[in-house]
N, CA, C and O atoms as CSV, one atom per row, in Angstrom:
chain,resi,resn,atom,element,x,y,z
A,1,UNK,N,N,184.709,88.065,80.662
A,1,UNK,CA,C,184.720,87.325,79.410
A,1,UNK,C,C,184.351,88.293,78.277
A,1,UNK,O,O,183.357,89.008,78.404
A,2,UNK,N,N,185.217,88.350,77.020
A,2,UNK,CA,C,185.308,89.071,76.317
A,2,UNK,C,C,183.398,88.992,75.245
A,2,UNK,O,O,182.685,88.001,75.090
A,3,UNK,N,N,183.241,89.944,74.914
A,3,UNK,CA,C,181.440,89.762,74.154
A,3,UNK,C,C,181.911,88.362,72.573
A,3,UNK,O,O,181.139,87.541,72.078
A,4,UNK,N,N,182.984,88.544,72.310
A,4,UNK,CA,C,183.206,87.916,71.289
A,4,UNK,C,C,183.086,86.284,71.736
A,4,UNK,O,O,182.473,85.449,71.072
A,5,UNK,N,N,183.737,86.034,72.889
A,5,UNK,CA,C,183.697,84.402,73.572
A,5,UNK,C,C,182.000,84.139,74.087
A,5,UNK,O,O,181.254,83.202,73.800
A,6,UNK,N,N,181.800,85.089,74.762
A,6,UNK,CA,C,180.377,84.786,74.682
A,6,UNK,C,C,179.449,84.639,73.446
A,6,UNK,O,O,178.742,83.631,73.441
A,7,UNK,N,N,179.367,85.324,72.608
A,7,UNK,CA,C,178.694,84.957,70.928
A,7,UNK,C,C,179.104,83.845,70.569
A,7,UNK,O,O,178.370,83.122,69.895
A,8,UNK,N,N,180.332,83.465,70.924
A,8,UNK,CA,C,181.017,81.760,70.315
A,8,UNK,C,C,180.478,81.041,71.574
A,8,UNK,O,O,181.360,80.183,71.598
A,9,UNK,N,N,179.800,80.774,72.505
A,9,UNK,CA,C,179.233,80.445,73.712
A,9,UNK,C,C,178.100,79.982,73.143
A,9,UNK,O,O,177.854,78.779,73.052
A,10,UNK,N,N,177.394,80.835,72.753
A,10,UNK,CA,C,175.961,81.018,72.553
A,10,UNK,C,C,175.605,80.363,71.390
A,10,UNK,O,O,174.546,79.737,71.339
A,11,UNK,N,N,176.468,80.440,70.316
A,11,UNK,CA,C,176.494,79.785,69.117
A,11,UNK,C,C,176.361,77.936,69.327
A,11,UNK,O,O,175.761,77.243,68.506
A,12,UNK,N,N,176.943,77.449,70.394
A,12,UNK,CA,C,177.082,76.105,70.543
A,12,UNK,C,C,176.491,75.942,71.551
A,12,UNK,O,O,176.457,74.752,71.865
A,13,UNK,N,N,175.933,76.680,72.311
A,13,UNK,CA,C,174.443,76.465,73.134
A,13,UNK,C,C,173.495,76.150,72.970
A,13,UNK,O,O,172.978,75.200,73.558
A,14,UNK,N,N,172.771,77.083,71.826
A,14,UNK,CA,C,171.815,77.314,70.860
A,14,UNK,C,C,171.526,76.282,70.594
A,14,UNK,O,O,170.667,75.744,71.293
A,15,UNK,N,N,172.092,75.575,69.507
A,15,UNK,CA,C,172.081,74.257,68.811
A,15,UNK,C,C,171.807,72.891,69.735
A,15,UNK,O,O,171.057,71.915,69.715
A,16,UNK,N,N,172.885,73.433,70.557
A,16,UNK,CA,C,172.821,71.694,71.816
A,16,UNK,C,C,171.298,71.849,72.547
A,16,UNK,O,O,170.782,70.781,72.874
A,17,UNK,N,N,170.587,73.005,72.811
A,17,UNK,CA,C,169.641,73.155,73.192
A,17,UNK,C,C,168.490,72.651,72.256
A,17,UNK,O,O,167.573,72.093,72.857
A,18,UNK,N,N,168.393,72.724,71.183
A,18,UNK,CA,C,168.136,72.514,70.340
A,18,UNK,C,C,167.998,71.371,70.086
A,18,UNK,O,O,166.861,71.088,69.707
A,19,UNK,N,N,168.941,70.290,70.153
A,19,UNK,CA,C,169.228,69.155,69.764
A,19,UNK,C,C,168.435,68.047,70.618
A,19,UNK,O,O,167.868,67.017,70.252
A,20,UNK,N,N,168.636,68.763,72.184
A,20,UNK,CA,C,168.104,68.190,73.522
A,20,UNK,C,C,166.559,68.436,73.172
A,20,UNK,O,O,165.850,67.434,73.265
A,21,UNK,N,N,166.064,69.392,72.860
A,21,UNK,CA,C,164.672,69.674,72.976
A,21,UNK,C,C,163.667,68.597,72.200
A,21,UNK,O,O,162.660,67.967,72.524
A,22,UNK,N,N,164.660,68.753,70.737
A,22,UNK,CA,C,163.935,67.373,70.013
A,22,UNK,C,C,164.380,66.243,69.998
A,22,UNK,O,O,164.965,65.724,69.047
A,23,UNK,N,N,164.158,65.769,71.006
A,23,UNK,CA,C,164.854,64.137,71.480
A,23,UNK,C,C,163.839,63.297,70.699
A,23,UNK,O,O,163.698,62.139,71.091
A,24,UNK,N,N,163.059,63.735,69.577
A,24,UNK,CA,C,162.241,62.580,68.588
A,24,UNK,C,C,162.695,62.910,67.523
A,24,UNK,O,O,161.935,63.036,66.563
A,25,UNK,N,N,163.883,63.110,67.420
A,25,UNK,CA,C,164.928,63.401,65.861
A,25,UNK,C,C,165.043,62.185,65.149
A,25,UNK,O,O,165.232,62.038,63.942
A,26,UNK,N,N,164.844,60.936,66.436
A,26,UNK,CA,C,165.338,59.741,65.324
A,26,UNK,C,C,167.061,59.397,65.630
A,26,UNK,O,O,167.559,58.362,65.186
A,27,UNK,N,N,167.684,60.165,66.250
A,27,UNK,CA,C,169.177,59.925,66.212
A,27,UNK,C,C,169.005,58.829,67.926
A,27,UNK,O,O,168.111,58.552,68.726
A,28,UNK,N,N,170.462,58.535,67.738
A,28,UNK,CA,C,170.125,58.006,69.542
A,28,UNK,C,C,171.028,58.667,70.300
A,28,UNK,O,O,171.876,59.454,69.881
A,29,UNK,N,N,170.811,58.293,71.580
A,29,UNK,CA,C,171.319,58.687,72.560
A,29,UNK,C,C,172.851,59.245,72.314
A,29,UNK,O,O,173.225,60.357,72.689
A,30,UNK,N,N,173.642,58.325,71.648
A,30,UNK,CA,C,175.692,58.323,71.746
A,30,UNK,C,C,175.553,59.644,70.303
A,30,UNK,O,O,176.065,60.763,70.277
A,31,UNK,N,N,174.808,59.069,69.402
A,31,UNK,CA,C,174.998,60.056,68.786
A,31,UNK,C,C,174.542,61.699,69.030
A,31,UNK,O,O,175.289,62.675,69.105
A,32,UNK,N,N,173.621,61.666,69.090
A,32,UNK,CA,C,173.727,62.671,69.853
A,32,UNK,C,C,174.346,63.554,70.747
A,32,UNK,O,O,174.466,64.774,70.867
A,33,UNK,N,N,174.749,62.395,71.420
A,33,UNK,CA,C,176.439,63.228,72.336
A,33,UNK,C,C,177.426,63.124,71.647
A,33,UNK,O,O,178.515,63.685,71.767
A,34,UNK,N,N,177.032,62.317,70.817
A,34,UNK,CA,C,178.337,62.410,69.863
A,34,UNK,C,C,178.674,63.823,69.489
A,34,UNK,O,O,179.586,64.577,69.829
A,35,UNK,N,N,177.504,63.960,68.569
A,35,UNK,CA,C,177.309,65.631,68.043
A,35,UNK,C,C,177.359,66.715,69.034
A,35,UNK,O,O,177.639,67.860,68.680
A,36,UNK,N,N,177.140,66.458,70.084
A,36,UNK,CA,C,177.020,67.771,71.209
A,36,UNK,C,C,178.762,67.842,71.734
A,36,UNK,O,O,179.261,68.955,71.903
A,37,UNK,N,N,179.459,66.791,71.926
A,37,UNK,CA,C,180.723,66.647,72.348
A,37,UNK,C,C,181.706,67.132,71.437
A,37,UNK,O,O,182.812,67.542,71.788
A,38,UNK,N,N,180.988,67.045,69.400
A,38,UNK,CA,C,181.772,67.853,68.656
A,38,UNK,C,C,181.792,69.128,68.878
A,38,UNK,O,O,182.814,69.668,69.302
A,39,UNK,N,N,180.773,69.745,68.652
A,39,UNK,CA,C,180.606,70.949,68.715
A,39,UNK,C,C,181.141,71.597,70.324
A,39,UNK,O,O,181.718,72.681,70.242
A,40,UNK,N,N,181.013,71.111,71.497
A,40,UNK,CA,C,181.624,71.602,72.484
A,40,UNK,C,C,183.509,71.528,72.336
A,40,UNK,O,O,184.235,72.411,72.792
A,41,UNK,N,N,183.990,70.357,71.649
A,41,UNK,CA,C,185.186,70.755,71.665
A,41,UNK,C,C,185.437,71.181,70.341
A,41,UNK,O,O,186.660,71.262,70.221
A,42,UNK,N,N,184.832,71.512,69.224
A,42,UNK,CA,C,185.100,72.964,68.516
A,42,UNK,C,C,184.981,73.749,68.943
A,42,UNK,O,O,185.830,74.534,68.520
A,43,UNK,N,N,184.104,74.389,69.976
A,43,UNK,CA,C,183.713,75.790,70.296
A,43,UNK,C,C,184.666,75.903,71.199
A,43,UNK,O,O,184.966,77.082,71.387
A,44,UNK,N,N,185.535,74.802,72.122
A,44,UNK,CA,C,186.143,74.845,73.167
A,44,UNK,C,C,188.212,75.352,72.557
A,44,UNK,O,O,189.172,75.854,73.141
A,45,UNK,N,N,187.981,74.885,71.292
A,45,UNK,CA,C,189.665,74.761,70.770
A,45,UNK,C,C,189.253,76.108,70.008
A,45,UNK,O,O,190.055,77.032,70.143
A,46,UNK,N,N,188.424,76.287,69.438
A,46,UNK,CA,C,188.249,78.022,68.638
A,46,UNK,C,C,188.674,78.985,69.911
A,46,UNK,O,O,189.655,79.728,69.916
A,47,UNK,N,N,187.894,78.844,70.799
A,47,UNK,CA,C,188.359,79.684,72.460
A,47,UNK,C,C,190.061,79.703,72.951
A,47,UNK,O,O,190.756,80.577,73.468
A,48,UNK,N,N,190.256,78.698,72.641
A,48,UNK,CA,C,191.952,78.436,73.031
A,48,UNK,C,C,192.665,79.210,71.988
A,48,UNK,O,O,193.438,80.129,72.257
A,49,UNK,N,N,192.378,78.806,70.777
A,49,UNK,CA,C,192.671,79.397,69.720
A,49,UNK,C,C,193.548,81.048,70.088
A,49,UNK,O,O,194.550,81.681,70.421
A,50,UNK,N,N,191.431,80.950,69.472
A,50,UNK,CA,C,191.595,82.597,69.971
A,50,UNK,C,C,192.799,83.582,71.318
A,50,UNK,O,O,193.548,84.557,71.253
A,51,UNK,N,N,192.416,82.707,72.285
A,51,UNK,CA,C,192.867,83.204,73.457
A,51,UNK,C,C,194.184,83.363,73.049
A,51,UNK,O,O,194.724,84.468,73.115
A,52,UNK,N,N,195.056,81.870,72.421
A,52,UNK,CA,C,196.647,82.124,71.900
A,52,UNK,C,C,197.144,83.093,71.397
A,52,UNK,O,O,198.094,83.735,71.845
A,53,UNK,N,N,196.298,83.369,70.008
A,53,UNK,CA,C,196.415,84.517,69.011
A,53,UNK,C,C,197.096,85.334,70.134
A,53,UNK,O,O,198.186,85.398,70.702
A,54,UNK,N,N,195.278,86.219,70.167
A,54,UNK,CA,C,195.574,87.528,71.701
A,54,UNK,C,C,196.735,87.212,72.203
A,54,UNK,O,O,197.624,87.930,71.745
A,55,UNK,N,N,197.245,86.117,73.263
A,55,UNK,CA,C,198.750,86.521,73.778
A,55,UNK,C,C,199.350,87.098,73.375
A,55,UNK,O,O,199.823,88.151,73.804
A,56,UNK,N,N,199.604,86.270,71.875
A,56,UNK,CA,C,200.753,86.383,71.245
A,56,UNK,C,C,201.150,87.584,70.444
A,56,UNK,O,O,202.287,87.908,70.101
A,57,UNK,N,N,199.991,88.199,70.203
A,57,UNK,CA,C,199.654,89.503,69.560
A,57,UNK,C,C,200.490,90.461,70.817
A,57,UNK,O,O,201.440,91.173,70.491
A,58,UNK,N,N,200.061,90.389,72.130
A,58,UNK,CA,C,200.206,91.117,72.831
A,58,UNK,C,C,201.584,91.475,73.658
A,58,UNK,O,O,202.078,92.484,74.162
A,59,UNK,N,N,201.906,90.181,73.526
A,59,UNK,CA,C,203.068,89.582,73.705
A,59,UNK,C,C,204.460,90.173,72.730
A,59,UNK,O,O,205.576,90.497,73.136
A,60,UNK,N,N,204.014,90.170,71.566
A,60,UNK,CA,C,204.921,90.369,70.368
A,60,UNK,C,C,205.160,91.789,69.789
A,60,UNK,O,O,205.898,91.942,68.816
């Protein structure tokens, strides 16, 4: 795994860890996954993204 996918890894780790730790935020439960489920499928379609680009770069 390239160091760049891992930094975009870590970036939406961080936070969800984060989020979990202070479970006396006041938010509830759905939301909360709400927010953790955004950010995993942003961090998850930036990865695809990315990965396309690269082919296509490589490809072309």
């Amino acid at each position: 795994m390239p160091a760049s996918w891992k930094l975009r890894l870590f970036k939406i780790i961080i936070p969800a860890g984060c989020l979990f730790a202070l479970g006396e935020c006041g938010l509830t439960d759905q939301q909360l996954s709400s927010i953790v489920q955004s950010a995993l499928s942003t961090g998850l379609n930036s990865l695809v993204t990315v990965a396309l680009a690269g082919a296509a770069a490589a490809g072309g």
